[in-house]
C-alpha positions as CSV (number, residue, x, y, z in Angstrom):
1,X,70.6,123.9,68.5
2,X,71.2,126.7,66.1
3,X,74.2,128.1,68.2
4,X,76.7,125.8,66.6
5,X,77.7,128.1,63.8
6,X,77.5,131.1,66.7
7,X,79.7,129.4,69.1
8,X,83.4,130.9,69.3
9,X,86.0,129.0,69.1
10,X,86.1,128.2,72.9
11,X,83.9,125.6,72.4
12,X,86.2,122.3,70.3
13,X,88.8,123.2,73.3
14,X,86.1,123.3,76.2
15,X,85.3,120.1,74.8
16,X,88.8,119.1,74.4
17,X,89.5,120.2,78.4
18,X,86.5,118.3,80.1
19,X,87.6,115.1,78.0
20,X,91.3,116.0,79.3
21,X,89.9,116.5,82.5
22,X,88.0,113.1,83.0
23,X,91.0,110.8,81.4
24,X,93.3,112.4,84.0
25,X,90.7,111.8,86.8
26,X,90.6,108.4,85.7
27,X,94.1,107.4,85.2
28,X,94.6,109.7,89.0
29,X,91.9,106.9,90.1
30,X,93.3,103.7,88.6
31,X,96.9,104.7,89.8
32,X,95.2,105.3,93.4
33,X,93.6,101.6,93.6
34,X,96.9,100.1,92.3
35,X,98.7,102.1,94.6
36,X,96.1,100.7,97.7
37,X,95.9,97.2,96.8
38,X,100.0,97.3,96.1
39,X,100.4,98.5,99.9
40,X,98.0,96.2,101.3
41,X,99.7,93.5,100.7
């Protein structure tokens, strides 16, 4: 891959976003199985 020096500067925050994007989706998860098993009781 020779487009590392060629890619702008979007690319460190793109990869910054999607690893955002999955820790929120994951915290959004755990807090919604806590949330179940804490009203199933």
């Amino acid at each position: 891959m020779t487009s590392a020096q060629e890619m702008p500067s979007w690319g460190p925050t793109a990869m910054a976003v999607a690893s955002a994007a999955v820790l929120v989706a994951a915290i959004v998860v755990a807090l919604r199985a806590l949330w179940n098993m804490r009203n199933r009781k």
